[in-house]
C-alpha positions as CSV (number, residue, x, y, z in Angstrom):
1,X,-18.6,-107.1,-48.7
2,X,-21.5,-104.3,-49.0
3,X,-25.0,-106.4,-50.0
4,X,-25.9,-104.6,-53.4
5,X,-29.1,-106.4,-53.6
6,X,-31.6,-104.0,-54.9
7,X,-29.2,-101.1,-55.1
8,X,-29.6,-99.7,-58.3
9,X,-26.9,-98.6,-60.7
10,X,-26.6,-96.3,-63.7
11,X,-24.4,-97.1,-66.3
12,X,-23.1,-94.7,-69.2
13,X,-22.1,-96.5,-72.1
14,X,-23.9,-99.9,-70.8
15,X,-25.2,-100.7,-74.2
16,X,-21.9,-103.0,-74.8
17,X,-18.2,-103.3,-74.2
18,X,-17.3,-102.2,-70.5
19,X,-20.7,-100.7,-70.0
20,X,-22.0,-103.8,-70.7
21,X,-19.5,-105.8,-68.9
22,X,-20.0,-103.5,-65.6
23,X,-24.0,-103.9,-66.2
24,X,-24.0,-107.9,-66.3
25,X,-21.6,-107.8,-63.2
26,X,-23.9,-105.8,-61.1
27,X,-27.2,-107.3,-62.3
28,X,-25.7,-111.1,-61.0
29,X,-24.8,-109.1,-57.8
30,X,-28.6,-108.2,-57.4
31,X,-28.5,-104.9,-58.4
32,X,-31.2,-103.4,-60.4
33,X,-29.7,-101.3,-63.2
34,X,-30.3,-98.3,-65.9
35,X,-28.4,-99.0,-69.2
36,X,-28.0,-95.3,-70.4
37,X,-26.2,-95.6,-73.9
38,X,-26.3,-92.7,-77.2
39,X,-27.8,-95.8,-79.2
40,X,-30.8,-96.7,-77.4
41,X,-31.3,-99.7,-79.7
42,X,-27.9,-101.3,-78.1
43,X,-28.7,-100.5,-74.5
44,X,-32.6,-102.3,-75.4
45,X,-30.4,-105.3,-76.5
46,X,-28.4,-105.1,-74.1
47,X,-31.5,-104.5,-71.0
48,X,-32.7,-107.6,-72.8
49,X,-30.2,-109.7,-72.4
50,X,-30.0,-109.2,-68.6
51,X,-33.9,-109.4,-67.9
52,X,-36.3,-107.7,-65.3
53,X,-33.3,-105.7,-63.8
54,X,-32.8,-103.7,-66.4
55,X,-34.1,-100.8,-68.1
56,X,-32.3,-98.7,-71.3
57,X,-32.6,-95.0,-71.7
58,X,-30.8,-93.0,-74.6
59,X,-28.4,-90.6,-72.8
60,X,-25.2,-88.4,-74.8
61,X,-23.5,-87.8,-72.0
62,X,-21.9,-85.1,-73.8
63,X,-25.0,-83.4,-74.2
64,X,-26.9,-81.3,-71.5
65,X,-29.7,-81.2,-72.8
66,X,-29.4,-84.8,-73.2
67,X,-29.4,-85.3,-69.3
């Protein structure tokens, strides 16, 4: 299996539900990761919740100017 330690990993919709499912996976993997969610007040929680390796950004991935 690849090490992910360190890796980093951006995640749309990681402010809950599969995002936030996929987030927690990677973060016990080692992985540092980017919770990038339209409600940055669930991907704070959520970045929280998971510790150092985390960090939340507001992101409508629908949006380009969002990006």
């Amino acid at each position: 299996m690849q090490n992910l330690n360190k890796k980093v990993a951006l995640i749309t919709g990681g402010g809950g539900g599969i995002g936030g499912g996929i987030a927690q996976a990677f973060a016990e993997k080692g992985m540092q990761v980017v919770l990038a969610d339209i409600s940055l007040e669930h991907a704070q929680e959520q970045a929280r919740a998971l510790g150092d390796c985390a960090i939340a950004v507001q992101l409508d991935v629908t949006s380009l100017d969002s990006w």
